[in-house]
C-alpha positions in Angstrom: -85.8 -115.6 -8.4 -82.5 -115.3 -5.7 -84.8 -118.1 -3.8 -84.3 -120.5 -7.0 -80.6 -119.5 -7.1 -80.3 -120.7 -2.9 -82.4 -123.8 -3.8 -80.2 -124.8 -6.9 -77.2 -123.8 -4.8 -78.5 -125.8 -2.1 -78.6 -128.7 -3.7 -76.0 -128.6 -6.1 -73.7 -127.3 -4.0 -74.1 -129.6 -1.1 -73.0 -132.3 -3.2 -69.8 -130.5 -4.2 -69.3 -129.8 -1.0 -69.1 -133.1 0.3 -66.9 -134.2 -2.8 -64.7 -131.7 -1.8 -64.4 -133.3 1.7 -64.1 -137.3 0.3 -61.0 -135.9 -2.2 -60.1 -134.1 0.6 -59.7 -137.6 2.2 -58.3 -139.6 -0.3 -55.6 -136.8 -0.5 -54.4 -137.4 3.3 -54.7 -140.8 2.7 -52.5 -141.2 -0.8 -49.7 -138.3 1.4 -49.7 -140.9 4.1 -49.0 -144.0 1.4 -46.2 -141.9 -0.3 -44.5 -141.3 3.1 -44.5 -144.8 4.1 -43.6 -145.9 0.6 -40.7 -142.9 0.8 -39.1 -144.9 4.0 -39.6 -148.2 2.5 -37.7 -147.3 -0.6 -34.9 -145.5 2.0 -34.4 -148.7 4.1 -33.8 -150.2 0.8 -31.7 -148.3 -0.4 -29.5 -148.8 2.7 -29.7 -152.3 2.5 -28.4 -152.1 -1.1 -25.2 -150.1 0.2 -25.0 -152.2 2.8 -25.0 -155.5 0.6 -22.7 -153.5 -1.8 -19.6 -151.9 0.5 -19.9 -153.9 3.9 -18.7 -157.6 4.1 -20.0 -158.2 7.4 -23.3 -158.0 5.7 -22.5 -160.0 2.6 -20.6 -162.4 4.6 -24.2 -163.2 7.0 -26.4 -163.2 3.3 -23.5 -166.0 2.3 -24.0 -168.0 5.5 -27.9 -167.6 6.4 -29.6 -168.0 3.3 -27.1 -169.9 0.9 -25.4 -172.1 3.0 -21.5 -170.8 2.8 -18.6 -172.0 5.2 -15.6 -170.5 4.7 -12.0 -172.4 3.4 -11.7 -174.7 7.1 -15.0 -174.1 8.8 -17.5 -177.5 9.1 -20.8 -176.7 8.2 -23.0 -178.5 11.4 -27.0 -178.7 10.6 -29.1 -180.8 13.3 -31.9 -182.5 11.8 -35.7 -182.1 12.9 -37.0 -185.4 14.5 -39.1 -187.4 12.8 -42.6 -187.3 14.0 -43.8 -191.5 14.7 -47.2 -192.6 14.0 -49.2 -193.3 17.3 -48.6 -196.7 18.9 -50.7 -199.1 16.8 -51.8 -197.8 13.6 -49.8 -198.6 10.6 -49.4 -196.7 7.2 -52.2 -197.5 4.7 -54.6 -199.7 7.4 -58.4 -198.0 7.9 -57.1 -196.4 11.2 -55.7 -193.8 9.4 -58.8 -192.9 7.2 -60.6 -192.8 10.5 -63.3 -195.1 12.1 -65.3 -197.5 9.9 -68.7 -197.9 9.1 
């Protein structure tokens, strides 16, 4: 009889065992997640005072992504070069689409 009870615990309670261990793993796991997502969310948060109380930083947001000069500043953009077709080949003729058949 106690030899049934180590067999079923045996095998039943392997099986526990190791699901223990894999929540065990997905618990580190999900801690680590919610740490990084916990300094994420802080750097945020400091970039949100930032573009809230400090002009310096609304100022560069102004310039870099939209564009903004202040009242007597010139705005100069260089443009990219064009890139030419090679020497030879025209738009639209069959050297584009490759050798012919």
């Amino acid at each position: 009889m106690v030899s049934c009870i180590f067999l079923a615990y045996g095998i039943y309670g392997g099986r526990e065992y190791l699901r223990l261990k894999e929540m065990e793993l997905q618990n580190q796991k999900l801690l680590k997640e919610i740490e990084q997502m916990k300094d994420e969310n802080l750097q945020m948060m400091r970039e949100i005072k930032a573009l809230k109380t400090d002009p310096k930083t609304i100022e560069k947001i102004a310039r870099e992504e939209l564009g903004m000069v202040k009242p007597g500043e010139i705005k100069i953009t260089t443009a990219k070069p064009e890139s030419k077709p090679p020497k030879g080949s025209r738009p639209g003729t069959e050297s584009d689409a490759g050798p012919s058949r």
